[in-house]
C-alpha positions in Angstrom: -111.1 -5.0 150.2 -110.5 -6.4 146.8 -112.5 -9.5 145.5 -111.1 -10.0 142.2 -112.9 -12.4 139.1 -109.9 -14.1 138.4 -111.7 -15.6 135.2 -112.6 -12.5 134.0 -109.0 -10.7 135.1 -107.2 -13.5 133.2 -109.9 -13.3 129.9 -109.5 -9.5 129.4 -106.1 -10.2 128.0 -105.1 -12.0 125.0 -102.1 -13.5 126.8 -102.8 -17.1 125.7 -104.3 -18.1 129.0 -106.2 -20.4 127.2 -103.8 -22.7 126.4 -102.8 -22.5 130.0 -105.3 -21.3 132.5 -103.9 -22.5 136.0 -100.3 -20.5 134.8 -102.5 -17.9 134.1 -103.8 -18.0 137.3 -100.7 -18.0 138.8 -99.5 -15.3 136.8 -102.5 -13.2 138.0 -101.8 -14.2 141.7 -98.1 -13.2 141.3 -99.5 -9.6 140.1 -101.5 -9.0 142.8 -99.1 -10.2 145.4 -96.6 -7.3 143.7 -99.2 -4.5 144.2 -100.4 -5.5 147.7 -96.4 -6.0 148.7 -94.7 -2.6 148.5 -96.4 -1.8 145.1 -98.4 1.5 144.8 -101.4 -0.5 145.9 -99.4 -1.6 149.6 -101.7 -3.0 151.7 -104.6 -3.3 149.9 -106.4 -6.9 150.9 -107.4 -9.2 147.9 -109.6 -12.1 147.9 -108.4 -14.0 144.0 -111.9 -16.1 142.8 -110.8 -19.0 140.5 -113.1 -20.9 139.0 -112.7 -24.4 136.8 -108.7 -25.6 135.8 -107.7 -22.3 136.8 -107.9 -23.6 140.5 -104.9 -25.8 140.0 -102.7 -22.7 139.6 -102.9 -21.8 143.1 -103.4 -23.1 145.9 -106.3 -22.2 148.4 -106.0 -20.2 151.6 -103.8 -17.3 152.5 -100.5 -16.9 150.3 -98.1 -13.6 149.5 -101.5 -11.3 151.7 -103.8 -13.2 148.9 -106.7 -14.9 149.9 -107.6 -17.5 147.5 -111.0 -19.3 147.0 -111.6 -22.2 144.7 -115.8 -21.4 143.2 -116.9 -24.8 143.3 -118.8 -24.6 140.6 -119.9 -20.5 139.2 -117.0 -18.4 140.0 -120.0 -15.6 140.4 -121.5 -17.4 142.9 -118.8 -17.4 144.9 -117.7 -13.6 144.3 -121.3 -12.3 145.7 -121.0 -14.7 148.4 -117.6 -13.3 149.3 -118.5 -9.7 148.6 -122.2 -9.8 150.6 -119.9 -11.4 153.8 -117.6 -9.2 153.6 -119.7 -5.8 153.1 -121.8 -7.6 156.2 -118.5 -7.0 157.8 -118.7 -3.3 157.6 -115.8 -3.1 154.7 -115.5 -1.5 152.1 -115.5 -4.0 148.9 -114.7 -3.5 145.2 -115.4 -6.0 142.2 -112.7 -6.3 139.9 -114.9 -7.2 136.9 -116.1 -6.5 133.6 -119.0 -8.9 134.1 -121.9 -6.9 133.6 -124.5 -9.7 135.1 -121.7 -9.8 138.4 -121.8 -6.1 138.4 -125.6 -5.7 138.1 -125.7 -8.7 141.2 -122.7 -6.8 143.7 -123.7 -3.3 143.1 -127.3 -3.3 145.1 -124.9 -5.1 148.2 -123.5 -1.8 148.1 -120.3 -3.0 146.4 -118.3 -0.6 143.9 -117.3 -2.3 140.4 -113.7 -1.8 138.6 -113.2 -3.4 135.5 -109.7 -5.4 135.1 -108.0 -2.5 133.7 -108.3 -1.0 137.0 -105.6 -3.2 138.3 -102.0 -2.4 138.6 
């Protein structure tokens, strides 16, 4: 299982997401949905965190094997609720981050940490 900082994803590349932050979003999403969907990451699962005006750029729930969640307020918050749930689940999670405060709060859950060049 993949829970993925889509703030910090969408920062690590100087892309102009700034300007545009809910395309960026979508652009990220779009990504994803490619590796999970016959890429060489097929049938991984990903849960997409977005945080602030990046929300608008996709919609919440299930799309393309993506599960999105809106933070409704810090984006971190959210992730180490999402991670903690689903490592409670018995599954094996990783952080796509380069967040080290998120990585110093996921690891003792017993998540592993990637940082956003990790992604396809």
């Amino acid at each position: 299982m993949w829970v993925v900082d889509g703030a910090n994803v969408v920062g690590s590349r100087p892309d102009g997401w700034w300007k545009d932050r809910p395309g960026a979003a979508s652009r990220l999403h779009a990504r994803l949905a490619g590796s999970v969907d016959g890429g060489a990451t097929a049938g991984a699962s990903v849960v997409l965190v977005l945080e602030g005006a990046a929300r608008a750029g996709v919609e919440e729930g299930e799309q393309q094997r993506i599960r999105v969640v809106h933070a409704p307020g810090e984006g971190d918050d959210t992730i180490v609720e999402c991670a903690s749930s689903l490592l409670g689940e018995g599954l094996d999670v990783v952080v796509v981050t380069a967040d080290r405060g998120l990585r110093a709060r996921v690891t003792p859950l017993g998540a592993e940490v990637r940082g956003p060049s990790w992604l396809p």
